[in-house]
ROLO-735997 format. One record per residue (C-alpha): y, z, x; residue in one letter. Coordinates in pm, whole numbers, padded with zeros to 5 digits, always signed. Layout:
BEGIN
YZXa ...
//
This chain:
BEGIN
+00124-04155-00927x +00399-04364-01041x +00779-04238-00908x +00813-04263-01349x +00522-04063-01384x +00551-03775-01183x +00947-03693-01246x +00825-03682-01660x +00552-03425-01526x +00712-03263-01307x +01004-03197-01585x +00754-03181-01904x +00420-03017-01794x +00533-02671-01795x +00674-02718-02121x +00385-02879-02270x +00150-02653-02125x +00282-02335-02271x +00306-02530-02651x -00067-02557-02545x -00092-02181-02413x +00024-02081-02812x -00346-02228-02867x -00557-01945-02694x -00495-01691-02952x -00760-01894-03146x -01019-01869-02932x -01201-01588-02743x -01325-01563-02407x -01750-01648-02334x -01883-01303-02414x -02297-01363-02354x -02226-01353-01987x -02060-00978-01951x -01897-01089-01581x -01676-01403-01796x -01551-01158-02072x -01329-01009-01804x -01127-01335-01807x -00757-01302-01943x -00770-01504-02329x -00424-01632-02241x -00460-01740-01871x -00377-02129-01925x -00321-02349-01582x -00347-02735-01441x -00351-02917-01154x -00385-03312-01104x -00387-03525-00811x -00315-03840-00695x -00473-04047-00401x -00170-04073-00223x -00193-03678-00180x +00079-03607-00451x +00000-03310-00695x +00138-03169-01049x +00052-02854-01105x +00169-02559-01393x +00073-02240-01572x -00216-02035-01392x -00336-02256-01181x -00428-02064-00882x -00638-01850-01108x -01038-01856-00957x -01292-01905-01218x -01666-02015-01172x -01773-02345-01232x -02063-02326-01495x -02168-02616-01663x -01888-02870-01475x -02141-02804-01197x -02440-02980-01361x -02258-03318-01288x -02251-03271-00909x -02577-03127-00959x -02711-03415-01124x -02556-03649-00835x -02719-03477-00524x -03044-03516-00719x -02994-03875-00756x -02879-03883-00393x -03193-03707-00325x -03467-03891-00505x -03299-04186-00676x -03255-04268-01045x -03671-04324-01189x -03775-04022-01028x -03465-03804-01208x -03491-04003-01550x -03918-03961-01532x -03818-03575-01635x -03458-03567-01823x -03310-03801-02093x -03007-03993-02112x -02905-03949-02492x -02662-03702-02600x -02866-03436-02804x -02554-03338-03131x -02678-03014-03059x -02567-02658-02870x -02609-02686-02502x -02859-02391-02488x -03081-02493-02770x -03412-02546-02721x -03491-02756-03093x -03523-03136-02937x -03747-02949-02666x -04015-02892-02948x -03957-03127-03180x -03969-03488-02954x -04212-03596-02745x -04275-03588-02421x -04061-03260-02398x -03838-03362-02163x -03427-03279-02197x -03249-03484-02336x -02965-03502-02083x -02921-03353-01754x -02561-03180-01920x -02774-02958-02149x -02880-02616-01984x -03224-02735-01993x -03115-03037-01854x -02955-02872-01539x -03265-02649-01473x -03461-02948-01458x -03267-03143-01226x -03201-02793-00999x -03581-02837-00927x -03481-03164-00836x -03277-03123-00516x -03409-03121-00189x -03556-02810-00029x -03826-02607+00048x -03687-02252-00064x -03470-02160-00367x -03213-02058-00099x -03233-02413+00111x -03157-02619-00249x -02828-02339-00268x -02733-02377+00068x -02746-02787+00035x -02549-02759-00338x -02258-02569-00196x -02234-02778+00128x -02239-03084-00100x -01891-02909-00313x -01707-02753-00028x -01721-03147+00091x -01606-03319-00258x -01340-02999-00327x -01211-03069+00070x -01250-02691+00128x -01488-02497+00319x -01389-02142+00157x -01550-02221-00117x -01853-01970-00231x -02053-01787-00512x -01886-01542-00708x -02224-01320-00678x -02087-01059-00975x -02155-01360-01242x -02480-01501-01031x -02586-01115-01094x -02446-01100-01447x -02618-01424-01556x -02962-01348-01368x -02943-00985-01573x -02866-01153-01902x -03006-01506-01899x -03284-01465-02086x -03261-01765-02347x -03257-02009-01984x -03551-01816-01881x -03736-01911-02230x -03619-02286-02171x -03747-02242-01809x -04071-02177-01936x -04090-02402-02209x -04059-02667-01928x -04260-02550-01745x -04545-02512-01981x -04480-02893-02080x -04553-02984-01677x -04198-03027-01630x -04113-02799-01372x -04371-02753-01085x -04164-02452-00899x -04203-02091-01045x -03929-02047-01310x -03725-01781-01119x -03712-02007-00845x -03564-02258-01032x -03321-02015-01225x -03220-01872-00919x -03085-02180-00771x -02886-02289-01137x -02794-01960-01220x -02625-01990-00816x -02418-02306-00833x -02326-02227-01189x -02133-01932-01029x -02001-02125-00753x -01603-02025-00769x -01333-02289-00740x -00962-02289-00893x -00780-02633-01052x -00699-02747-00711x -01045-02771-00579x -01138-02908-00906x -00909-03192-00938x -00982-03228-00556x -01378-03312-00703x -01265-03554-00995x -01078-03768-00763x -01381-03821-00564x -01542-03915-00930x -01215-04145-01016x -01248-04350-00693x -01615-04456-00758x -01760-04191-00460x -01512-04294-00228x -01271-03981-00061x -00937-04151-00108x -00746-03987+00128x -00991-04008+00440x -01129-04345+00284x -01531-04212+00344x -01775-04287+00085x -01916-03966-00012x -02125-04094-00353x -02282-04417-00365x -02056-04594-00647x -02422-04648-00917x -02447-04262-00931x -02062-04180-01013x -02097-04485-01327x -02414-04246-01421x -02245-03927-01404x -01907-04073-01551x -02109-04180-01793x -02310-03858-01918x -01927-03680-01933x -01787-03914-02139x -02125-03880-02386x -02226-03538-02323x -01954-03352-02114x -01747-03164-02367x -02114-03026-02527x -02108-03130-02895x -01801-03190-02956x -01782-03505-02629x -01695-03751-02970x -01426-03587-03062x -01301-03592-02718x -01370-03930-02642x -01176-04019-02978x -00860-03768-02863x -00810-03771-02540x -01067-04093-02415x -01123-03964-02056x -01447-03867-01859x -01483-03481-01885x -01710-03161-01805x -01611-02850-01897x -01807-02490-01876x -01803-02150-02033x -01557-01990-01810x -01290-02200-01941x -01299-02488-01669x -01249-02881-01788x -01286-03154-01509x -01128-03465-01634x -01039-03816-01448x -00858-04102-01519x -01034-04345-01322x -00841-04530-01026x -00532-04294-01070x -00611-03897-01097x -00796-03580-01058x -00746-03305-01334x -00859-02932-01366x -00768-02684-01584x -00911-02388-01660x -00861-02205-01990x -01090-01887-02065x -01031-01919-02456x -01275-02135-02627x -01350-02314-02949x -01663-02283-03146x -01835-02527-02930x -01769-02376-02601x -01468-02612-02505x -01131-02441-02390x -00901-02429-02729x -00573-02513-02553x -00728-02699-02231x -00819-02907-02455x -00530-02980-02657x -00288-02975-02333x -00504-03306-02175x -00528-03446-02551x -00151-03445-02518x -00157-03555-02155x -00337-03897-02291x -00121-03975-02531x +00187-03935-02324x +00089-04168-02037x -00193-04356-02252x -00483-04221-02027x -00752-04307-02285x -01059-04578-02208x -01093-04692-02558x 
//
């Protein structure tokens, strides 16, 4: 971070972060999933890090939230890591699908039946049969060893009230589970499968461990500050890649258009973003928009960009 750059955040962020927080009141917290409705509408934080070790951080920040669909892009990696890009693209897509991120209409409608995208929920279930293991609860056990490396923190765990919550209520994944499965998609036994996404969807983390994860992403796999490569560099351009196409659900044009950086957010309110060579970002932001996107996360990194000129395009 630039001496320049950090003394305007340092001075600005809170500021601009609670113009942001006056966002949340148009939103409402994820509801389908009883555990997330317990989140606070108004909890607003952020955290960003350098390679150097320096951090910004404001609002709630240290609030712990669950990662939910942000985790589909590590996820996605250790598959790759595991069995290498034909075997992972032989049974999901690489096109954005324009449509909800639990919707099961491209599923029917194109041929052969596979996902889309592996940042769609059916997407994700598919590629959690994907990783390595001979038990539902091996393929956990490797996912969260994989993320307490990339977050830098061993504490890291399942909140197990939202694994329970979403196992209870998660119906809709279980008719997508079967859906693939019936089209020869999935070879394990659907609960199998669900167990191990519904798991690292509730895998807990706050901005800091978040931001800790993008950095990894921003310096092409490599840990900056102990220098190891943790990701070979072809799988971070593919996952960079889906976030900037699919990462912000239907509405990753938009994004791409106003604030131009690689992103995943999730239900609980959680965005990931990176500006590549320079920072790590999380924020986490329980009130969402109509397509599942934290209202004022969103508008506090779209004013981030345009401050520092962060955008790609």
């Amino acid at each position: 971070m630039s001496f320049e750059q950090m003394e305007k955040l340092k001075t600005k962020l809170p500021e601009w972060l609670e113009t942001s927080r006056l966002r949340t009141g148009q939103g409402d917290v994820a509801a389908y999933i009883p555990e997330l409705a317990k989140a606070s509408r108004d909890t607003l934080g952020i955290h960003i890090a350098d390679s150097q070790g320096q951090t910004v951080s404001a609002g709630d920040c240290g609030v712990p939230f669950t990662m939910q669909s942000i985790s589909k892009v590590f996820t996605l990696i250790l598959a790759l890591m595991d069995h290498g890009e034909e075997a992972v693209f032989y049974n999901v897509g690489k096109e954005p699908t324009g449509d909800d991120f639990n919707s099961m209409i491209k599923l029917e409608l194109v041929e052969p039946g596979i996902p889309f995208n592996p940042l769609i929920n059916a997407g994700a279930i598919t590629v959690s049969s994907l990783i390595a293991g001979d038990s539902p609860e091996e393929k956990s056990a490797r996912i969260l060893h994989f993320f307490r490396k990339l977050a830098s923190n061993e504490r890291l765990d399942y909140n197990m009230d939202v694994y329970h919550s979403e196992l209870e209520t998660g119906d809709l994944n279980r008719s997508l589970a079967y859906f693939l499965k019936q089209n020869g998609v999935l070879k394990d036994p659907v609960e199998d499968v669900l167990s191990v996404y519904f798991r690292h969807c509730s895998i807990e983390v706050d901005c800091s461990d978040l931001s800790r994860m993008a950095l990894v992403l921003a310096f092409d796999g490599v840990d900056p500050h102990s220098g190891e490569m943790l990701i070979p560099r072809r799988y971070i351009q593919i996952a960079k890649t889906f976030m900037v196409t699919c990462g912000m659900y239907n509405a990753s044009g938009e994004f791409a258009i106003d604030v131009g950086l690689p992103a995943k957010s999730g239900v609980s309110g959680g965005i990931m973003a990176l500006v590549p060579g320079q920072y790590g970002i999380g924020v986490v932001g329980p009130s969402l928009n109509n397509k599942g996107n934290s209202i004022a996360g969103v508008h506090l990194l779209e004013r981030l960009s345009k401050e520092f000129d962060w955008s790609l395009f």
